[in-house]
N, C-alpha and C positions, 0 to 999 in steps of 0.2 A: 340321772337318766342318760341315756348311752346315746351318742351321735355316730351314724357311720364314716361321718367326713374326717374323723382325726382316730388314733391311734391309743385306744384307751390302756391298755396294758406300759405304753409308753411315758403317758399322763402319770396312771398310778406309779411308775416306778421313780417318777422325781419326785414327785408329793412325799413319798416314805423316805427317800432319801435326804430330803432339806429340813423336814419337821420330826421332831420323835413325839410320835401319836400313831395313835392305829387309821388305820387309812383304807375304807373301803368303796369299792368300785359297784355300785347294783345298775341295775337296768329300770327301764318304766315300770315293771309287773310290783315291783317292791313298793312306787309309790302308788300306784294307782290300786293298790289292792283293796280291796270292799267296796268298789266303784263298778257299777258297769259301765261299759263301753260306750254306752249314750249317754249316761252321767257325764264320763270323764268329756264327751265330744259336744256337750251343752254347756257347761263349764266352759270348755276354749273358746267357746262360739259367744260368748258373754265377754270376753275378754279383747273381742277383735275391735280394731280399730276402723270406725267405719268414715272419719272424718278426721284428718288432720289438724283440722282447725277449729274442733270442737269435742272437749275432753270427753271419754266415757264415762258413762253413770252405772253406777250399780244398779240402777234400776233398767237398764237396758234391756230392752227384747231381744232374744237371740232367734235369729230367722230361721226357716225351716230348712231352707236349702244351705245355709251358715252350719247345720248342724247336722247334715248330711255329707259336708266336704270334709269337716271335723272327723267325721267318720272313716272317711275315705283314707285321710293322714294317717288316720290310728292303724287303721287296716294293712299300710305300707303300701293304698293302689295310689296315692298322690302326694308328689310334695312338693306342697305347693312355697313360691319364695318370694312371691307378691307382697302377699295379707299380712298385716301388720297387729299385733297386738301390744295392750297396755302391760307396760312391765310389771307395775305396782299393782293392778289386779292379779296378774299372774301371780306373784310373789303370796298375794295370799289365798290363792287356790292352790299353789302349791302348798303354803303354810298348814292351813287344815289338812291335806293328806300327810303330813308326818305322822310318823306313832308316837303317841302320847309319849312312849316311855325314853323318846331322841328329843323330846320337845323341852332339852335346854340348853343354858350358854354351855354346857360341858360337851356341846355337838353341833358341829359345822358341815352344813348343808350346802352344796352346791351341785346348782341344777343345769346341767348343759343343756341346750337344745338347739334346732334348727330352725327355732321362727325367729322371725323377725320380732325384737323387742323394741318400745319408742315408750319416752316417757312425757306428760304433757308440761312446757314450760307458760307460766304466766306472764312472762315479761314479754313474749312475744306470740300468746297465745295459737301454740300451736303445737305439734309432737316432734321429738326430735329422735331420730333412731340412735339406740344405746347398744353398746359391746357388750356390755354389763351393769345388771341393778343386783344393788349390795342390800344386804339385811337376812333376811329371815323366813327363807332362806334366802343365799346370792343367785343370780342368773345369770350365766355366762349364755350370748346368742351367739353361735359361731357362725351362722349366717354375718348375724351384724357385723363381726368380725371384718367381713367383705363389704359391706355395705352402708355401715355407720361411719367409719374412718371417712376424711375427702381424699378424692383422689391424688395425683399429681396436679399440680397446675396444668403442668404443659400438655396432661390428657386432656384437658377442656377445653384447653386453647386447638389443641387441633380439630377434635370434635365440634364446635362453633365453626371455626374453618372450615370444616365437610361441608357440614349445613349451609352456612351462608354461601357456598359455592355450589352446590345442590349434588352433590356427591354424595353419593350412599354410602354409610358408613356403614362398615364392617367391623362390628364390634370385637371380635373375637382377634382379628386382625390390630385392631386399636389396642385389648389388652397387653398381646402379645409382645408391640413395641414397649410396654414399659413395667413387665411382668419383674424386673428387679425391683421395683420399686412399690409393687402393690399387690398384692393377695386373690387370687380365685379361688373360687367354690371349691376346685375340687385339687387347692395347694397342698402338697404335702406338709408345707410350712404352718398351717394353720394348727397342726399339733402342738407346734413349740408354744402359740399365740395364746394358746388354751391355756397353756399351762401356768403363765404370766399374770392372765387375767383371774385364775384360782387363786393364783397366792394375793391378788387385790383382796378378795375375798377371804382368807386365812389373815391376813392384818388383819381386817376389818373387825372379824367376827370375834379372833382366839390370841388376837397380839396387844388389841386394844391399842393401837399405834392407828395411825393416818395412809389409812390404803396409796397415798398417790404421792409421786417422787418428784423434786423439782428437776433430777438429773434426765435428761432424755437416753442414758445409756442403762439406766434401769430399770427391771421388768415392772416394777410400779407405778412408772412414770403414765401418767392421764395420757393417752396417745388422740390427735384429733385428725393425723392425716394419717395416709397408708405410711408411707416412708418413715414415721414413728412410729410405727407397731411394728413394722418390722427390726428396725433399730433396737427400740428398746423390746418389746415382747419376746420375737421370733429372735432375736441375735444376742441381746444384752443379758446381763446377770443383774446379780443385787447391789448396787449401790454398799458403799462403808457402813454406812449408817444403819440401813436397814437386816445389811448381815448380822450386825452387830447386837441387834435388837431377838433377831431369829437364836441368834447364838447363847442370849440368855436365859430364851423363853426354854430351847431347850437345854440348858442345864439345869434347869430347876426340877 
């Protein structure tokens, strides 16, 4: 599925050059095909996260105005970067729309998108926003990208300081002092980020190796703050080990 925030022709052409496997790029229309349009936007609307602190059910009601904005997304009138939805429900609505005949381990699925994805944890019952949910297919949220990482420290600390001194804070102003160090919506850098968190998902799914690096200089490495994603995603390469792994898978 195609994002407009990053550089897909850019993506495709590192994908084909790291891995020897045929490597293509489609749009929504490919996944979404035999779906209508309110199918596909009742589906997303099942999948929203209406409660952080209380997991979604499959049996959720999807609301009517839920499935009216849904529409709107599809349409291209809104997009929206609030709303939160469940990763792992997504993962299998997306799963059901594969074609049967991609529907195996001999084919690696990765689904870009721009919503916001969160996955719900039990030890602190509640959702925690995700870069990426791996499986079947993976979801890269490039939204999350910006918004699941934490930010700098010293963004928070100044931010607290506005507040407790009742300064209005100018966010755009705020990013801007520390835009080396962390990611916006509409970074060109998000491209390279994309591409890092694909090959998570290329481990995962075709290498059968351990998607995550202990090294922070490589694009596998688990990133939890901005300044590691950009380190290791947006700046880094592949670690020895993990080359080394790619190197054999393709020579086979």
């Amino acid at each position: 599925m195609l994002s407009g925030k990053v550089n897909h022709n850019s993506i495709l052409a590192y994908i084909t050059d790291v891995i020897d496997c045929s490597v293509e790029c489609r749009g929504a229309d490919a996944l979404y095909s035999g779906f209508s349009m309110r199918e596909i936007a009742w589906m997303h609307a099942m999948c929203r996260v209406r409660d952080v602190f209380k997991a979604t059910s499959n049996e959720a009601h999807a609301e009517e105005g839920d499935v009216e904005h849904e529409l709107s997304i599809l349409r291209g009138y809104a997009n929206d970067q609030s709303s939160i939805y469940d990763g792992f429900m997504l993962q299998s609505m997306y799963s059901s729309m594969i074609d049967p005949e991609e529907s195996s381990l001999e084919h690696v699925h990765v689904i870009l998108t721009d919503r916001l994805i969160a996955t719900y944890r039990e030890e602190d019952m509640r959702y925690h926003l995700n870069t990426v949910v791996l499986g079947y297919p993976s979801i890269v949220s490039i939204s999350g990208i910006v918004e699941a990482p934490a930010k700098p420290r010293a963004f928070y600390t100044l931010y607290y300081y506005y507040i407790s001194q009742g300064i209005t804070v100018n966010m755009d102003e705020l990013k801007h002092l520390f835009r080396d160090a962390m990611l916006d919506h509409d970074d060109p850098r998000l491209t390279d980020a994309v591409k890092g968190y694909i090959m998570h998902a290329v481990f995962y799914s075709m290498l059968n190796d351990s998607p995550f690096c202990d090294e922070k200089g490589c694009m596998l490495y688990n990133s939890h703050w901005q300044d590691e994603v950009i380190q290791a995603q947006v700046s880094g390469g592949m670690c020895e080990r993990h080359r080394a792994v790619l190197k054999e898978f393709n020579g086979k």
